[in-house]
VEXDREN-2710 file (C-alpha; in Angstrom, 1 decimal):
% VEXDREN-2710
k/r/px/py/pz
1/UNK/12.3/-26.5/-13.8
2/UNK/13.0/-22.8/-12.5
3/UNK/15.4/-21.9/-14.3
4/UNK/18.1/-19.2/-13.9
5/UNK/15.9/-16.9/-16.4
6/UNK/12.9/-17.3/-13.2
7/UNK/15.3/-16.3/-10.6
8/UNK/17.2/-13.7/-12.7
9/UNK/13.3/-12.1/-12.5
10/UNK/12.7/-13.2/-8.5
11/UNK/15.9/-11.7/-8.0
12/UNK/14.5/-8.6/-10.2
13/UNK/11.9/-8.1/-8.2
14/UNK/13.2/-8.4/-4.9
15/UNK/15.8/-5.6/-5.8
16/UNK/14.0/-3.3/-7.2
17/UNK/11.2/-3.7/-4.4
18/UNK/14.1/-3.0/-1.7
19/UNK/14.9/0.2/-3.7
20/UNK/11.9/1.8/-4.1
21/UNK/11.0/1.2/-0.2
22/UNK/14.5/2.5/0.9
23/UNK/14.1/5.6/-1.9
24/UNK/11.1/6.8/-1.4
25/UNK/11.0/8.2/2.2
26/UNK/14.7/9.6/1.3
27/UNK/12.8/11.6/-1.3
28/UNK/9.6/12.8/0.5
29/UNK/12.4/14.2/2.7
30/UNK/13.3/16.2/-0.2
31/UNK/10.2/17.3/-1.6
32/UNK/8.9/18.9/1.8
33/UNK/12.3/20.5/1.9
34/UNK/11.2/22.0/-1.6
35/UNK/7.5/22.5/0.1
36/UNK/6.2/20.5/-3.7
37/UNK/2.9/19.5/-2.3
38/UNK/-0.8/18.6/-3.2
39/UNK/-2.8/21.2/-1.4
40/UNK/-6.3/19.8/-0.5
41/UNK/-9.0/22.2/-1.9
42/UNK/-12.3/21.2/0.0
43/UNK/-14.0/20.5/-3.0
44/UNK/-12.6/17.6/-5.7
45/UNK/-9.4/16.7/-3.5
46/UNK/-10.8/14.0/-0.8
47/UNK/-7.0/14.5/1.7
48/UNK/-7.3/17.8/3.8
49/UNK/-3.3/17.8/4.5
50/UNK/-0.9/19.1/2.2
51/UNK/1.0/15.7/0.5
52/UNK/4.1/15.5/-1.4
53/UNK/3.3/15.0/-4.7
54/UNK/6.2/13.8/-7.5
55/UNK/5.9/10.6/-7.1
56/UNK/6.5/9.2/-10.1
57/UNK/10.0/10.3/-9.8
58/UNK/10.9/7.7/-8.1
59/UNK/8.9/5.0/-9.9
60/UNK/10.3/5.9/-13.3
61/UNK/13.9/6.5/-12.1
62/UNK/13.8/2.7/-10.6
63/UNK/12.6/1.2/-13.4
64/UNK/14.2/2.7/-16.3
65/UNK/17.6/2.2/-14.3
66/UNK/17.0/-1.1/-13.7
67/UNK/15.9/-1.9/-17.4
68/UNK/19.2/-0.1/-18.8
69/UNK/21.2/-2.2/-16.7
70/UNK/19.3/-5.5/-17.3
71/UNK/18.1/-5.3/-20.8
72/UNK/20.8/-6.2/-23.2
73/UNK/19.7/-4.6/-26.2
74/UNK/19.0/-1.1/-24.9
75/UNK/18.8/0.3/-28.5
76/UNK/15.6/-2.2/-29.6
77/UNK/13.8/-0.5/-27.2
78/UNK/14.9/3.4/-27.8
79/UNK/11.7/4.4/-29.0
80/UNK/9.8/3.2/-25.7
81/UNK/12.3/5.0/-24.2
82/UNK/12.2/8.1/-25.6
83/UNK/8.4/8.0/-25.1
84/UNK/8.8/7.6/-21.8
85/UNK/10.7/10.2/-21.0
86/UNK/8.7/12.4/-22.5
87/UNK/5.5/11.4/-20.9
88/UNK/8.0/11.5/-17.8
89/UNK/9.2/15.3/-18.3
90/UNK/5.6/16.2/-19.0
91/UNK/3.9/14.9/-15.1
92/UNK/6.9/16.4/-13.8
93/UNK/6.5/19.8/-15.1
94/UNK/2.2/19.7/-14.9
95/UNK/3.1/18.4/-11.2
96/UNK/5.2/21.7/-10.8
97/UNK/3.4/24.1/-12.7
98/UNK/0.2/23.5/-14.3
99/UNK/0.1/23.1/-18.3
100/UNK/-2.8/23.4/-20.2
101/UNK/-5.1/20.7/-21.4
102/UNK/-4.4/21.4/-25.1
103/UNK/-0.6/21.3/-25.1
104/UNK/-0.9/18.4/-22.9
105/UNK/-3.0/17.0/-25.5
106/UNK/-0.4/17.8/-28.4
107/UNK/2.7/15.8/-26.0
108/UNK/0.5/12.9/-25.3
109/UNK/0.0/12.8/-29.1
110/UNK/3.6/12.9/-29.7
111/UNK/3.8/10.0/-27.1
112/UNK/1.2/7.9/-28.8
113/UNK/3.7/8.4/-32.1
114/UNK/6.7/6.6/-30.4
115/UNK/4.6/4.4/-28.6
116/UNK/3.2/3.0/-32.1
117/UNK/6.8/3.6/-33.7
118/UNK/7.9/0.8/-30.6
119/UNK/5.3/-1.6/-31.3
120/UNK/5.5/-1.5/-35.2
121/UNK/9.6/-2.0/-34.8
122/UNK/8.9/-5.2/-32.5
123/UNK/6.3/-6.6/-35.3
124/UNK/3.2/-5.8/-32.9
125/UNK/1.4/-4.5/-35.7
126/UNK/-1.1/-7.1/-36.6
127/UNK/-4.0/-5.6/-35.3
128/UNK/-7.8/-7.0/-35.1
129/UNK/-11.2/-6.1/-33.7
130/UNK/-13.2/-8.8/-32.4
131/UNK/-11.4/-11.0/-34.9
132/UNK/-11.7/-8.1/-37.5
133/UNK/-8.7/-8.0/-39.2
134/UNK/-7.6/-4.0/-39.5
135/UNK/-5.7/-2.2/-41.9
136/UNK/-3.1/-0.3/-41.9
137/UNK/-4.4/2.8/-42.8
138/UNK/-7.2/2.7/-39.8
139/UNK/-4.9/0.5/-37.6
140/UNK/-2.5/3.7/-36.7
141/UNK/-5.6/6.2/-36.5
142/UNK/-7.6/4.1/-33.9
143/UNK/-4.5/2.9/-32.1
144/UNK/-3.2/6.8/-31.6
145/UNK/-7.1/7.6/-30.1
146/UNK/-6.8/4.4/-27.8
147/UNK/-3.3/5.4/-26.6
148/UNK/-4.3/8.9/-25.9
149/UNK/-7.6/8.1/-24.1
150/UNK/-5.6/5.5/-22.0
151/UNK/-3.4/8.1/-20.6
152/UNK/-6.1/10.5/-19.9
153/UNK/-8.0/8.2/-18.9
154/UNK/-5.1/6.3/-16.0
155/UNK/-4.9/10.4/-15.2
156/UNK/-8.4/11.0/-14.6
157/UNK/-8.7/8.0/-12.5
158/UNK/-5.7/9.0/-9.8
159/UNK/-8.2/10.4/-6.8
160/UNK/-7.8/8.0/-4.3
161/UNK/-4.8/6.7/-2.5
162/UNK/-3.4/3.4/-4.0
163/UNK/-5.7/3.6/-7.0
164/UNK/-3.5/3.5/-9.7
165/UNK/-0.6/2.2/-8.2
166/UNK/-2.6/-1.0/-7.5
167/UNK/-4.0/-1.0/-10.8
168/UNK/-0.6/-0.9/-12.3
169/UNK/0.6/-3.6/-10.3
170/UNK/-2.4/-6.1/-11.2
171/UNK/-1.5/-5.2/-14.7
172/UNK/2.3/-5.9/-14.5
173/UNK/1.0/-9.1/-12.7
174/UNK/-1.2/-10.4/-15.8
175/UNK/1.7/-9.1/-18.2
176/UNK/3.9/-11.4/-16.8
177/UNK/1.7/-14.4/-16.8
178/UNK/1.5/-13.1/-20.5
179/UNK/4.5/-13.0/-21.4
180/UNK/6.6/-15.8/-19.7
181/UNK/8.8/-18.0/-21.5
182/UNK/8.1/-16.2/-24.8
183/UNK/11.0/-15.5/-26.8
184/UNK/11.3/-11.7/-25.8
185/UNK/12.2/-11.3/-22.7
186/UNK/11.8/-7.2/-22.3
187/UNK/8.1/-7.1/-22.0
188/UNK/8.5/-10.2/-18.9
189/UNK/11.2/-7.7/-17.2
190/UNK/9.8/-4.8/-17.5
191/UNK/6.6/-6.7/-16.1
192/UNK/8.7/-7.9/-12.9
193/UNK/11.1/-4.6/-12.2
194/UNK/7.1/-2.7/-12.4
195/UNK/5.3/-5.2/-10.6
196/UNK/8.3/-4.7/-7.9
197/UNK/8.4/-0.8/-7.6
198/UNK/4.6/-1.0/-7.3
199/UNK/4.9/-3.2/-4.4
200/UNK/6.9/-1.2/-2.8
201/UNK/5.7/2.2/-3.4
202/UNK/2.2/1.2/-2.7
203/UNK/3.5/1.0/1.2
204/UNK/3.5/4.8/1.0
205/UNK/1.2/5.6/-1.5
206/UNK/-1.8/3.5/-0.1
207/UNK/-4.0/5.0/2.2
208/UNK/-3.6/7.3/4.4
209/UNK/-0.5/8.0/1.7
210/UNK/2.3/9.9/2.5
211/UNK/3.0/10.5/-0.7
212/UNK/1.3/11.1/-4.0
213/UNK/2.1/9.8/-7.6
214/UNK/1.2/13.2/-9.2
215/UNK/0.4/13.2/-13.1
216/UNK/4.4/12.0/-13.6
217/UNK/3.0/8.9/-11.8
218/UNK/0.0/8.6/-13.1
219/UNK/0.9/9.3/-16.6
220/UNK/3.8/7.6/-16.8
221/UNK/2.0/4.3/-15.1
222/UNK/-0.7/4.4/-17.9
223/UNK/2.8/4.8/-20.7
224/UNK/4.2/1.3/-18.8
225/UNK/1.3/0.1/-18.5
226/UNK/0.1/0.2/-22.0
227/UNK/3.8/-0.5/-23.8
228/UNK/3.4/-3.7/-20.8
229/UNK/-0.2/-5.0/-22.4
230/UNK/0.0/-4.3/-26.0
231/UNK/3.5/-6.5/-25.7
232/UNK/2.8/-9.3/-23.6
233/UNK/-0.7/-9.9/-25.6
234/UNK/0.8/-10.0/-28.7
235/UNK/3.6/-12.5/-27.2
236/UNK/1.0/-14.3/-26.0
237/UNK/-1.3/-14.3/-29.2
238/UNK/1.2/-15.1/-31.9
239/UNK/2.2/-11.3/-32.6
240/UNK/-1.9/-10.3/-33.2
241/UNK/-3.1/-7.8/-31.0
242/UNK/-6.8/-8.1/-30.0
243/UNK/-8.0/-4.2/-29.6
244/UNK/-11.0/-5.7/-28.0
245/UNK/-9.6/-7.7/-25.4
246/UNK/-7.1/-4.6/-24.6
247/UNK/-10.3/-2.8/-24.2
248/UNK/-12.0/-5.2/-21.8
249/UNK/-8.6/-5.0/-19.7
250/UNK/-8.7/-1.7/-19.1
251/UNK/-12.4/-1.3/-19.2
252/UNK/-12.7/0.2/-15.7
253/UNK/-10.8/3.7/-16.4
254/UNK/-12.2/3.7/-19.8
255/UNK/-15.4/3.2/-19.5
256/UNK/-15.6/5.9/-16.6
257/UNK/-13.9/8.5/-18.4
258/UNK/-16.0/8.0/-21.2
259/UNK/-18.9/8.0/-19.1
260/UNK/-17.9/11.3/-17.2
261/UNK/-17.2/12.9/-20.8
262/UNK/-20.7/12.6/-22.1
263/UNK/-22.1/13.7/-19.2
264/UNK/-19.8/16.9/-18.8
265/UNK/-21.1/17.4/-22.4
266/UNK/-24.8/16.6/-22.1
267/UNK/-24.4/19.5/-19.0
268/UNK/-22.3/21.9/-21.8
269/UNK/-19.2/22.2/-19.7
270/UNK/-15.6/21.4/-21.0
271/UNK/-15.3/17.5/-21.3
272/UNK/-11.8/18.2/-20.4
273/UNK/-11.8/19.7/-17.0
274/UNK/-12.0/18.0/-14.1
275/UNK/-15.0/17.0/-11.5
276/UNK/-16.4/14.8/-9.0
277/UNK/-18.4/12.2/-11.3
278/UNK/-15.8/9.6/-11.8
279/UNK/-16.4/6.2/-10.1
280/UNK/-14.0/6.5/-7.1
281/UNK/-16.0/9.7/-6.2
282/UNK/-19.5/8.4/-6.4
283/UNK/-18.1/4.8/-4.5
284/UNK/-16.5/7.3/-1.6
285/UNK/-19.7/9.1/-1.8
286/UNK/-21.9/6.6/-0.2
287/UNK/-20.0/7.3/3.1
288/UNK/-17.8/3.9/2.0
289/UNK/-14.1/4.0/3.9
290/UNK/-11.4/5.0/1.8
291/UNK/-9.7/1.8/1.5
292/UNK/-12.8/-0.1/1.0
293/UNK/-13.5/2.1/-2.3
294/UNK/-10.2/1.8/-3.5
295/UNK/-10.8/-2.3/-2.8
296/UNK/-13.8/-2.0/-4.3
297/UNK/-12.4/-0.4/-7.8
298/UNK/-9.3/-3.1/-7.8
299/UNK/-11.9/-5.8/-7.2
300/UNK/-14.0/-4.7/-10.6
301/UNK/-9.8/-4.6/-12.2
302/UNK/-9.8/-8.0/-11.6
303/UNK/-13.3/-8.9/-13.1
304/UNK/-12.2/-7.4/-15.8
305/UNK/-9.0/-9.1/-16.6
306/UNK/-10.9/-12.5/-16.0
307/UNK/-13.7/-11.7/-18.4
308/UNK/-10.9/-10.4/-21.0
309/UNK/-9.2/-13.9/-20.5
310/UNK/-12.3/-15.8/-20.9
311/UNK/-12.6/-13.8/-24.2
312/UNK/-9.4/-14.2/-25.5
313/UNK/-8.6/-18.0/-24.3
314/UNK/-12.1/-19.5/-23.8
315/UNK/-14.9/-18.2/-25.5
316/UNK/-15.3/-14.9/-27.6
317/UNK/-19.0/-15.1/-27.0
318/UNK/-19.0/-15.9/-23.5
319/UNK/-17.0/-13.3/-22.7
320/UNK/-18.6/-10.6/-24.9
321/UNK/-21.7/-11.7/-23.3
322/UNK/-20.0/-10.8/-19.4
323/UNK/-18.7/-7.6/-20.7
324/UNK/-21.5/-6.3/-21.8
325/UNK/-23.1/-6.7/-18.0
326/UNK/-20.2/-5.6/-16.6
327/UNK/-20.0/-2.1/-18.9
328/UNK/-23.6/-2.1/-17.4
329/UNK/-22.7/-2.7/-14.0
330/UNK/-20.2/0.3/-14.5
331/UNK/-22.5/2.3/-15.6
332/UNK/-24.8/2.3/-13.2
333/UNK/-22.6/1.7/-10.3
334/UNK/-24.4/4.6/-8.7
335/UNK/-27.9/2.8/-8.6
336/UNK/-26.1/-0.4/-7.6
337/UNK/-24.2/0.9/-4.7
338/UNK/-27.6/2.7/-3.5
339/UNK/-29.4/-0.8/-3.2
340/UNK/-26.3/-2.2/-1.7
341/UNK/-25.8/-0.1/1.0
342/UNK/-29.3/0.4/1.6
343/UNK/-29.4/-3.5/2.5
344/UNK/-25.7/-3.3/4.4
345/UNK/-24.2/-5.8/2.9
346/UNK/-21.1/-3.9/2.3
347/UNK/-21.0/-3.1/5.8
348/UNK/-20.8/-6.9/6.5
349/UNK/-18.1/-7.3/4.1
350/UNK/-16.5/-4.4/5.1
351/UNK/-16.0/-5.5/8.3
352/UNK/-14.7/-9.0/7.7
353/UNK/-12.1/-7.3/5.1
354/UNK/-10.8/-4.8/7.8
355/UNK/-10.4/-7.8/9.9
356/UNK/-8.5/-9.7/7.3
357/UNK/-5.1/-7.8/7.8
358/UNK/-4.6/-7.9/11.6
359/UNK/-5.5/-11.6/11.6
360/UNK/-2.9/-12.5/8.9
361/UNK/-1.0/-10.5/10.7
362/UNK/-0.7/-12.7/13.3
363/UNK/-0.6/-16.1/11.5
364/UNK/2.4/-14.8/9.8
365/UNK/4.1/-13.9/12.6
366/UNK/3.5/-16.4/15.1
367/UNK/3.5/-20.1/12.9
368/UNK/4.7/-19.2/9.7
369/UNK/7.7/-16.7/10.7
370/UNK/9.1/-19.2/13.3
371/UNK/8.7/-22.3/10.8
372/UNK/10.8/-20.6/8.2
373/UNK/13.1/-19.6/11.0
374/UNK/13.5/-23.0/12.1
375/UNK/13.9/-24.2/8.3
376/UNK/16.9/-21.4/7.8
377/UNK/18.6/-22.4/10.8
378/UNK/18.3/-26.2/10.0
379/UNK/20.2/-24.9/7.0
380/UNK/22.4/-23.0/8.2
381/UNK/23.2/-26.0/10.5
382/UNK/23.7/-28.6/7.8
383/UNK/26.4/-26.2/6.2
384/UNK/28.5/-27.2/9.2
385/UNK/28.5/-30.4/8.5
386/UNK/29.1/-30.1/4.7
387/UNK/32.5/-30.8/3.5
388/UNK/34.1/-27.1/2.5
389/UNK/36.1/-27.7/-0.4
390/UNK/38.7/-24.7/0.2
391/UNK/42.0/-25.5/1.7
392/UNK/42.8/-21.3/2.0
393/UNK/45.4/-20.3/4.9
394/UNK/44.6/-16.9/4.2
395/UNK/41.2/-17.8/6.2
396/UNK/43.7/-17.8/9.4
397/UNK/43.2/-14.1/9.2
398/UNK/39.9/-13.8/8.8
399/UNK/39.1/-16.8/11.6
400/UNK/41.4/-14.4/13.7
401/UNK/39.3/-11.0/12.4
402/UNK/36.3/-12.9/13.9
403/UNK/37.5/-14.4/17.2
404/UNK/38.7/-11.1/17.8
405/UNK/34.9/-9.6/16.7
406/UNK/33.6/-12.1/19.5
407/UNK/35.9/-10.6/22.4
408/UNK/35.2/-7.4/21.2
409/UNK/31.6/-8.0/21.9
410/UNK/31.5/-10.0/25.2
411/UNK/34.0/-7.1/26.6
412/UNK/31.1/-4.7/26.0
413/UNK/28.2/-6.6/27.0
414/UNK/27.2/-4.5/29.6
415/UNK/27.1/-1.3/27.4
416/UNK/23.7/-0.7/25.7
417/UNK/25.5/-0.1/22.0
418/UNK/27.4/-3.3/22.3
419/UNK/26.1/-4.8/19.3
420/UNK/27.1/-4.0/15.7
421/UNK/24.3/-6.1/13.6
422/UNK/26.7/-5.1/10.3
423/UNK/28.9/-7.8/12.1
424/UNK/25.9/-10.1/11.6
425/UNK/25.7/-9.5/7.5
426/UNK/29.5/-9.7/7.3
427/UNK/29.4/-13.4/9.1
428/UNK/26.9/-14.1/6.5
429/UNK/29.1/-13.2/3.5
430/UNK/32.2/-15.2/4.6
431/UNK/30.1/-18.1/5.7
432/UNK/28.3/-18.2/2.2
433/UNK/31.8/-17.5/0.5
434/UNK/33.5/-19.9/2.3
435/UNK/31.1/-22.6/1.6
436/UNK/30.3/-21.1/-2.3
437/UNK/32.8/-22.9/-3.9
438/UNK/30.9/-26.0/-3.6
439/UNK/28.2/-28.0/-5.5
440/UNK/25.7/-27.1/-2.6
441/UNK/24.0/-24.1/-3.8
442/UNK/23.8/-25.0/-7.5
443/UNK/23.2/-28.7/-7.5
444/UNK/19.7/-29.7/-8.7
445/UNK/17.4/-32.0/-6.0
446/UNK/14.5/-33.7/-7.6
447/UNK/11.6/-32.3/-6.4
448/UNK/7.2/-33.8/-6.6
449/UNK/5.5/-31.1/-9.4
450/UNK/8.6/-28.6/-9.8
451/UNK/10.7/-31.4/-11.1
452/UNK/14.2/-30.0/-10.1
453/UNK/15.3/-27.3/-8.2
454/UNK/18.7/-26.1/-6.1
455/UNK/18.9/-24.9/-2.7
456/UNK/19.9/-21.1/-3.8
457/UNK/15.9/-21.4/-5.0
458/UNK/14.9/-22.4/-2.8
459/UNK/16.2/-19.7/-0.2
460/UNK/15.1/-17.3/-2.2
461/UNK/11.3/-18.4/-2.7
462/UNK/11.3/-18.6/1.6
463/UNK/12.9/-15.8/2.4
464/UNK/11.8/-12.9/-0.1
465/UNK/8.3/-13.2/0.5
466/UNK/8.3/-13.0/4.2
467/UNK/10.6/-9.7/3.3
468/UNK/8.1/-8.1/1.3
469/UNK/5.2/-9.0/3.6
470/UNK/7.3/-7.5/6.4
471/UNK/7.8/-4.4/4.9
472/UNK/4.3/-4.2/3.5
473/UNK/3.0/-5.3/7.6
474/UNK/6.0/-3.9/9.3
475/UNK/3.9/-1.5/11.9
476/UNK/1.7/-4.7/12.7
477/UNK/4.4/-6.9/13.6
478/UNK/7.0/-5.1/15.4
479/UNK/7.4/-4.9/18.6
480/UNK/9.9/-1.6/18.4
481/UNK/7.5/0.5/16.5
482/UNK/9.9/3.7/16.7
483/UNK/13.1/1.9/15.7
484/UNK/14.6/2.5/12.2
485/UNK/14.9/-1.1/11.0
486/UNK/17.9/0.1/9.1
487/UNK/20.5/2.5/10.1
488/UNK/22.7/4.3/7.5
489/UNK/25.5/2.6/7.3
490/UNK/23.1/-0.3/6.6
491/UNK/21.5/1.6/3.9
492/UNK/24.9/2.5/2.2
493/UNK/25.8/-1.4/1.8
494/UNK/21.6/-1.9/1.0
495/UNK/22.6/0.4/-2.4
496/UNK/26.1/-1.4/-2.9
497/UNK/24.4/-4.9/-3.1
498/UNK/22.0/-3.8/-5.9
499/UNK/25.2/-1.5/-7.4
500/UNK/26.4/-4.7/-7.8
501/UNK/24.4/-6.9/-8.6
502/UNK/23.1/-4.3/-11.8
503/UNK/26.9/-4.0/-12.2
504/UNK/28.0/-7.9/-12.7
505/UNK/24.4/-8.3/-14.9
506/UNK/25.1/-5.4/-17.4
507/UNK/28.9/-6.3/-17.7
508/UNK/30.0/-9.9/-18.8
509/UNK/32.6/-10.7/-16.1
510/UNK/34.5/-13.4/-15.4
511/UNK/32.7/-16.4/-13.3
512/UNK/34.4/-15.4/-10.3
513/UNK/32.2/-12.1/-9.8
514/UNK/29.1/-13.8/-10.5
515/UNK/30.1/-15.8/-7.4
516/UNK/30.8/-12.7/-5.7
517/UNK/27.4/-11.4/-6.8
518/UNK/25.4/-14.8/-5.6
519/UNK/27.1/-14.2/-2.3
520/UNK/26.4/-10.8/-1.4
521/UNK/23.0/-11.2/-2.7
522/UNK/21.8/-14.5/-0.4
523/UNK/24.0/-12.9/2.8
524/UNK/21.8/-9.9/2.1
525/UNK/18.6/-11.9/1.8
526/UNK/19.5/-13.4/5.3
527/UNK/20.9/-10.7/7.1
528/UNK/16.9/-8.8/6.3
529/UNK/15.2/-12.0/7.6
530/UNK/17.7/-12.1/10.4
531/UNK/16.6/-7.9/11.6
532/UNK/13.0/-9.3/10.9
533/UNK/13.1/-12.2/13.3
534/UNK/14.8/-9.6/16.1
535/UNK/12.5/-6.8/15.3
536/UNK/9.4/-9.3/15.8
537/UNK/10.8/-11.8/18.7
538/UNK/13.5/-9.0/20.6
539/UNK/14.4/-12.2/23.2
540/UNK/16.3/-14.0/20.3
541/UNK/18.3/-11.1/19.0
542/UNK/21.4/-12.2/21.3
543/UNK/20.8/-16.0/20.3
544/UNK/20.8/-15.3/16.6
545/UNK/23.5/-12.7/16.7
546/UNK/26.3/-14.6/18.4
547/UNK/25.0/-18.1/16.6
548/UNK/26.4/-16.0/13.2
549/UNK/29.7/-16.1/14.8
550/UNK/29.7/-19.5/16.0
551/UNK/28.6/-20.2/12.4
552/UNK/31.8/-18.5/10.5
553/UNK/34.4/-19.8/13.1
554/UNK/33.4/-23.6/12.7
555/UNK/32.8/-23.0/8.7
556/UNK/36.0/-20.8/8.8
557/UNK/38.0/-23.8/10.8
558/UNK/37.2/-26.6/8.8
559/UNK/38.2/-24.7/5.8
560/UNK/41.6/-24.2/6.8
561/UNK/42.0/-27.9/8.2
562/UNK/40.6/-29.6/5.6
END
């Protein structure tokens, strides 16, 4: 069954995806007004334009406003917090002004204290190695190392674009497959609200970026990050925490930073300053594309995760067995990659993966955008001939409002402004308001595997994926390349529909507003898909535009007859 907890997190992630991709190019606005940029250098730094940096501004703002306003028990969490915004405070001022390593060292340190004091208060305290029970006494030690190497080591590996932003949303990805249906349900949220930012930052940050995460992205990704795994593990594992399968999960940055620390020491220079020896250099090195390194990295992410699960959840043996030639593979990743390219398979590869996008590209938007369209309007046409429970006169006015709307319209067809869409999203909220009343959305249909499920599910799981793809796609698949798929007013009622919907979650009000927040919420969903069907097929913009009146006015009509 999918229950309402699932689409609470669907509904999650959607929003705060929406956010961050309607944020973020408001605030690299701002930055190059404050000229805060990453200044290429010719020698570590691979960009050669000046970037906006500060990007983790906007990922921490999104997700710690959507956790306050979700999370019920705010005070539970308040040493993750507080740890957070201190890791927080300290990329921002680094990204401004550069601190130095050693009182960097001493607030991570201070970090790794809450961090500890948040697990210990949740009863995540049971630690092992390898099945090695620890004890207190080394437990806290070790664990403070391990938490201070993680966010040096998430740091260190921020050189390419994407990098850690993608790595940070595989991770959310496994911590929710952790951490679902457990009894604590802040590690699964905070797993969805990061999994969404991530999403939708990455369509700036990836490469060529616009904009970078700077150390308040990086190091506040690696905080998430690790709070996200050391939680959902011990969820997952009865409340005992497995140092060694953490290990393996993040044994790609670990491994190279340890790696790039003994060899800055075997050369006598300062382990601590930076160079060009970490695995993203010596991957871009062997004239491999940008995006095809940064592939390349997430790909060995992924490898790990499925050798650490394997570990945990199959076989300790087997899966100490593939770790140890994958920690060799990493290694030597610079010998490897020789042979490899020397034989051009990657090339190969490399060109079936660039063709991968524009091909999908098209299958999206040519069969599976139109059968989803079709579905939505079969819908949509159904609802006419569903019985509308209300018997409101006050609908007179707003049938009138619309007929009126419609004249409005045809009077000004000839005129090249003569269309409003915001008309379209206002049909949408009084035809789902007018028809909300009933057992329609709500009622469970049986359904083959998924056992029950109601229609309001089922919009969602159609129409926010082909939303996200869109956005993720959007310069492949319009036709009006140039045209700002949302105006400002549009973006104003974009941030009142969240508003609202964090608004009637945080508060408990009456049953009447969580109505109000399920309608604004699904017109929203279908007033996107609507721009995305106009943006990527411009001939049925009029079709679909006045259809949303003829819609209301039937809907509208039988409501006030019946």
């Amino acid at each position: 069954i999918l229950s309402g907890e699932f689409m609470l997190y669907l509904i999650t992630l959607f929003f705060s995806f929406i956010s961050v991709v309607y944020a973020t190019p408001l605030f690299i606005e701002l930055l190059r007004s404050l000229k805060l940029f990453d200044e290429p250098d010719n020698n570590r730094k691979i960009h050669t334009e000046p970037i906006p940096r500060m990007g983790g501004v906007i990922i921490y703002s999104v997700v710690i406003l959507f956790l306050l306003f979700l999370y019920p028990s705010v005070f539970n969490i308040r040493y993750f917090l507080i740890g957070s915004l201190i890791i927080f405070l300290l990329g921002v001022i680094d990204d401004y002004k550069n601190i130095p390593w050693s009182l960097k060292f001493f607030v991570q340190s201070v970090v790794a204290v809450f961090l500890i004091l948040f697990l210990r208060n949740h009863g995540y305290f049971n630690f092992n190695f390898g099945g090695l029970v620890l004890p207190e006494y080394l437990t806290i030690p070790i664990l403070f190392v391990f938490i201070v190497a993680t966010l040096n080591s998430f740091n260190l590996l921020d050189g390419l674009d994407g990098l850690v932003s993608g790595f940070s949303l595989l991770l959310s990805v496994l911590s929710f497959f952790l951490s679902y249906g457990t009894d604590n349900s802040f590690v699964t949220l905070l797993s969805v609200i990061l999994f969404g930012v991530m999403l939708g930052f990455l369509k700036f940050n990836s490469n060529p970026a616009i904009i970078f995460l700077g150390d308040s992205g990086s190091l506040t990704l690696a905080y998430f990050s690790l709070a996200l795994l050391f939680s959902s593990f011990a969820e997952a594992s009865n409340h005992s925490i497995d140092l060694l399968f953490i290990g393996i999960i993040l044994s790609v940055p670990i491994i190279d930073t340890l790696r790039v620390m003994v060899v800055r020491i075997a050369n006598k220079r300062n382990p601590f300053l930076p160079d060009k020896n970490h695995i993203h250099h010596i991957i871009y090195s062997k004239k491999i594309r940008h995006k095809t390194t940064v592939f390349i990295i997430l790909s060995l992410t992924l490898i790990s995760f499925l050798i650490g699960i394997v570990y945990n959840f199959y076989s300790n043996n087997l899966g100490l067995f593939a770790f140890l030639i994958f920690s060799g593979v990493l290694l030597f990743i610079d010998k490897i990659l020789e042979f490899i390219v020397k034989r051009e398979y990657l090339l190969y590869y490399g060109r079936l993966f660039k063709l991968f996008p524009s091909n999908f590209a098209k299958i999206f938007k040519f069969y599976f955008l139109p059968l989803i369209t079709f579905i939505l309007f079969s819908f949509l046409v159904y609802l006419l001939a569903y019985k509308v429970a209300m018997n409101d006169k006050r609908f007179l006015y707003l049938l009138i409002f619309n007929l009126l709307t419609v004249g409005y319209v045809l009077i000004n067809l000839k005129s090249k402004n003569y269309i409003s869409d915001i008309f379209v999203l206002i049909n949408f909220i009084l035809l789902f308001y007018t028809t909300g009343n009933t057992d329609i959305f709500n009622k469970l249909y049986s359904v083959p595997i998924i056992n029950y499920i109601n229609i309001n599910q089922i919009l969602a799981l159609l129409i926010i994926p082909v939303i996200v793809f869109y956005f993720l796609y959007k310069e492949r698949l319009s036709i009006a390349k140039n045209e700002n798929f949302l105006n400002g007013l549009e973006l104003i009622i974009v941030l009142l529909v969240v508003f609202s919907y964090l608004l009637i979650k945080l508060t408990e009000l009456p049953a009447n507003y969580t109505l109000i927040s399920d309608v604004l919420t699904r017109s929203f969903m279908f007033y996107l898909f609507y721009k995305i069907v106009s943006n990527c097929f411009p001939k049925l913009h009029l079709p679909l535009y006045f259809s949303s009146f003829v819609f209301v006015i039937v809907v509208l009509f039988k409501a006030l007859i019946s």
